[in-house]
C-alpha positions in Angstrom: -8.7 -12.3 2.2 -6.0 -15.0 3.0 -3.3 -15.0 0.8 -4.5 -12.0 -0.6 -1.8 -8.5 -0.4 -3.8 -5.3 -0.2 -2.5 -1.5 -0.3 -4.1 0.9 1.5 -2.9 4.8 0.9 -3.4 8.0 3.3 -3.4 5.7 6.6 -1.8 8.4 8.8 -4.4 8.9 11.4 -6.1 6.3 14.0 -9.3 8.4 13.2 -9.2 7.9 9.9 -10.6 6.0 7.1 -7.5 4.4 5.8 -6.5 3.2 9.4 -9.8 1.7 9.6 -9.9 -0.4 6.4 -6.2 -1.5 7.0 -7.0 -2.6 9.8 -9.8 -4.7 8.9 -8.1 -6.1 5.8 -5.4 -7.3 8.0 -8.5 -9.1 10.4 -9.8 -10.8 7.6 -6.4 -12.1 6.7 -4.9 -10.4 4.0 -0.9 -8.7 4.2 -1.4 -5.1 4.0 1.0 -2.3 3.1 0.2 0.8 4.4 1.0 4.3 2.9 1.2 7.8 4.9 2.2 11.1 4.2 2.4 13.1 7.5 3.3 15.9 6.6 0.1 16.9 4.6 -2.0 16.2 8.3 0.8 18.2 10.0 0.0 21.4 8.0 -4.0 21.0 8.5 -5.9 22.1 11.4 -6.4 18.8 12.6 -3.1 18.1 13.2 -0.9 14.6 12.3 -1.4 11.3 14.5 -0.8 12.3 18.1 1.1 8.9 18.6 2.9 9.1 15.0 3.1 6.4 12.9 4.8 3.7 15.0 2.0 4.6 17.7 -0.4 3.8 14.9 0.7 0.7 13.5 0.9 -0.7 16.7 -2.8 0.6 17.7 -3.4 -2.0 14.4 -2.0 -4.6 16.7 -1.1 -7.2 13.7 1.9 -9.4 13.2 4.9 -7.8 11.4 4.7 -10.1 8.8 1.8 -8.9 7.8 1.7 -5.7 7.6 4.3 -2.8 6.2 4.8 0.7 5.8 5.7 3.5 3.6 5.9 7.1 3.7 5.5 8.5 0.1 4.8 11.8 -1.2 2.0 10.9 -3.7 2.6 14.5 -5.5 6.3 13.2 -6.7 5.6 11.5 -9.8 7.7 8.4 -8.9 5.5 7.6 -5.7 2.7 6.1 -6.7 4.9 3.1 -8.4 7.5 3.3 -5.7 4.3 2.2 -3.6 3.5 -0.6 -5.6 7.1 -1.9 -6.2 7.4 -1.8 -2.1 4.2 -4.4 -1.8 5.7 -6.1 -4.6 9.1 -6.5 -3.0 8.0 -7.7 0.8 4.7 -9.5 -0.1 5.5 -11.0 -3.6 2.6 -9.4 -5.6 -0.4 -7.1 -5.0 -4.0 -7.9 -5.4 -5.9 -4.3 -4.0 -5.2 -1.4 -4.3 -7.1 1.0 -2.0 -6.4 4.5 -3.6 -7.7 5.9 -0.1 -5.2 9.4 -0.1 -6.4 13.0 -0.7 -5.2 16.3 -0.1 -7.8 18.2 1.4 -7.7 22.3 0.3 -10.0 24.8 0.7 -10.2 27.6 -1.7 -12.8 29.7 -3.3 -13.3 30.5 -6.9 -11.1 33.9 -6.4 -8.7 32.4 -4.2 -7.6 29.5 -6.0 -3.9 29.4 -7.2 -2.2 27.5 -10.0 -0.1 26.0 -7.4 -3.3 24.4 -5.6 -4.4 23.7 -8.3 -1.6 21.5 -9.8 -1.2 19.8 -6.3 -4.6 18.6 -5.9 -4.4 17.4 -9.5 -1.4 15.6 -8.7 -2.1 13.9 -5.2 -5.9 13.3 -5.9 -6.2 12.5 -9.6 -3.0 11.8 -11.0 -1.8 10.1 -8.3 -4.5 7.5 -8.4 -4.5 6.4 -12.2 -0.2 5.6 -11.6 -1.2 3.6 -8.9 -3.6 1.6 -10.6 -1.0 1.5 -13.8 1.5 0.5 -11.3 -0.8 -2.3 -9.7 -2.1 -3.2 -13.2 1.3 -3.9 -14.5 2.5 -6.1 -11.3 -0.6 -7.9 -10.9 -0.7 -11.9 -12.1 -4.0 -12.2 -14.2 -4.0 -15.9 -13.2 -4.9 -15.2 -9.7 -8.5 -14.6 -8.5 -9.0 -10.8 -7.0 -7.7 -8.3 -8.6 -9.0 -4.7 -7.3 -9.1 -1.1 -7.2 -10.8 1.1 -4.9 -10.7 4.5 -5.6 -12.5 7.3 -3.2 -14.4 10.6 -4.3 -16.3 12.6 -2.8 -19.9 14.5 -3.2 -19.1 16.7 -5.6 -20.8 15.4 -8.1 -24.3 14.9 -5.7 -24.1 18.8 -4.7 -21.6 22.3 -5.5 -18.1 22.4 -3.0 -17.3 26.3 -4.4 -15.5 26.8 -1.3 -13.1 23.6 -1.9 -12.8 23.9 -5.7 -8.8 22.3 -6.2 -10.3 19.5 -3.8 -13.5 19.1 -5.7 -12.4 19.6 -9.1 -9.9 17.0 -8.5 -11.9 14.6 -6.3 -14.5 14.8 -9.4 -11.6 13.3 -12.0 -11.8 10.7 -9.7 -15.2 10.0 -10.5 -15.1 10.4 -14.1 -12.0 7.9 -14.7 -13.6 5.3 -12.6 -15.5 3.5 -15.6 -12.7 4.2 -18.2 -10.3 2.9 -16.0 -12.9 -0.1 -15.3 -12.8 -0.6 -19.2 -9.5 -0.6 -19.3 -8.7 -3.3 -16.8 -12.0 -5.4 -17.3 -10.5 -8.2 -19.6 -7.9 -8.7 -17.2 -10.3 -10.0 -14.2 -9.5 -6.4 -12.3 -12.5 -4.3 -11.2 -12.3 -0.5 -10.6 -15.1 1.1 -7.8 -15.1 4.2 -6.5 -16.9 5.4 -2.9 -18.6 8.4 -2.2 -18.2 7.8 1.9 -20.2 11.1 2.3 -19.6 13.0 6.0 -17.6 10.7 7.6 -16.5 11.9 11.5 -12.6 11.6 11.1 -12.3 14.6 13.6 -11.7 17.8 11.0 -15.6 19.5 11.1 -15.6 22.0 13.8 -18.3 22.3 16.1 -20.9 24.0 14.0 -20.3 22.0 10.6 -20.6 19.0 12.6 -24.1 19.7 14.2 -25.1 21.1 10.7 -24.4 17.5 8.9 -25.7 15.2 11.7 -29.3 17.4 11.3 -29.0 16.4 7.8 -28.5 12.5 8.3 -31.3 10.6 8.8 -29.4 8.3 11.6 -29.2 11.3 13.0 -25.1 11.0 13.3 -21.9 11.1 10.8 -20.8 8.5 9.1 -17.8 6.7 10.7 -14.8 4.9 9.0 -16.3 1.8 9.7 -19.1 2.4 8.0 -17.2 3.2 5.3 -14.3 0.2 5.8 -17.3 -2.0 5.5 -18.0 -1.2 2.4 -14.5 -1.2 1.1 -13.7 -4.1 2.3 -16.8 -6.1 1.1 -15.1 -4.1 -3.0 -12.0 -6.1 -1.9 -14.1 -9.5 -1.5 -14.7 -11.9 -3.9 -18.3 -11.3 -3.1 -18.2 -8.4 -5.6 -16.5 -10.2 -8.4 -19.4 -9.0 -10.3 -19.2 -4.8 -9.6 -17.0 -2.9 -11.5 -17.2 0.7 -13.0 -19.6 2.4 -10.2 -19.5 4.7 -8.2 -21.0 4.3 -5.0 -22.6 7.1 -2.8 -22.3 5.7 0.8 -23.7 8.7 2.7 -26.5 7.3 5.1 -29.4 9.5 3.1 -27.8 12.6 3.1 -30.3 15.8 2.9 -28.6 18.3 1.6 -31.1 20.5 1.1 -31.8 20.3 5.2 -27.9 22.2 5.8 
């Protein structure tokens, strides 16, 4: 990844996906702008980054000039380019784009409100297609590595009626993956999505967690390495070749077991 300048979005927590495949970007040489938005992890149960963010970007441990920060609210339609532009500006250009935010909302079927609704939309779905129009419209087609990650979840492997403005956005995720794909193939910029499945980033309580791990074959969650690996290995030139899937990384998940 030398030479190459990654984005990675929702890196707000060390326990977290996003800090984990920032952090491994940056390893494998890349610059890396990171993107938070702390106040969304303030107002859930698990809480924001007991160190903050300047306790987090040094836990990364990487030299300043690689690696940059920006705290946007992805539900202002301006963000998602203001995000871009900021890579642009301190790194020159942008290469991947690592769609890695969500806004996580519970919410039953007679619970939901418009104005969950409309967020989720915004933060999720719309959120990540202005990125990649951002990204798309920065990005040099002469250079080699041109990427976007997105990230869904299982909603389209199993029902989530008790999440539905998460899932119902999380699942327009999925569906743009291969249109988007189509859109950007003749430029030399792939578009995958991952399905990490559970991944332990510290927000199942005690009896959701035991309840997963029974239903994993490795007989544990999933971990954001597990799923940085994989991300990272989408942001490689060793998957020049992959572009409109969607990728369920969930260990052998058996639903049916919960």
């Amino acid at each position: 990844m030398t030479d190459r300048v990654a984005i990675v979005t929702g890196v707000s927590r060390q326990a977290g996906i996003g800090f984990a495949i920032a952090r491994d970007l940056l390893a494998e040489g890349a610059r890396v702008l990171i993107h938070s938005w702390t106040p969304h992890d303030a107002a859930q149960p698990w809480g924001s980054d007991s160190a903050g963010m300047s306790g987090l970007i040094d836990a990364i441990g990487h030299p300043a000039d690689r690696l940059a920060h920006i705290e946007a609210d992805l539900a202002e339609p301006e963000a998602p380019a203001a995000v871009v532009d900021r890579a642009r500006d301190l790194f020159g250009h942008v290469d991947v784009l690592v769609a890695n935010h969500a806004r996580s909302a519970l919410g039953s079927l007679s619970e939901v409100t418009a104005e969950e609704l409309d967020l989720c939309w915004a933060v999720n779905a719309r959120a990540s297609v202005l990125l990649t129009q951002a990204h798309a419209a920065q990005h040099d087609d002469e250079r080699p590595g041109g990427r976007v990650i997105l990230f869904t979840s299982g909603q389209h492997l199993a029902p989530m009626s008790r999440e539905i403005p998460y899932a119902i956005s999380k699942g327009a995720i999925h569906q743009m993956t291969l249109t988007l794909a189509d859109a950007l193939a003749d430029r030399g910029i792939t578009v995958n999505a991952i399905n990490p499945g559970p991944t332990h980033t510290g927000w199942a309580d005690a009896e959701l967690t035991r309840s997963v791990r029974d239903a994993l074959p490795a007989g544990r969650w999933g971990t954001p390495d597990d799923v940085s690996r994989l991300a990272c290995w989408l942001a490689s030139d060793a998957s020049a070749w992959i572009t409109g899937q969607v990728i369920n990384s969930e260990g052998g998940f058996r639903r049916w077991k919960m």
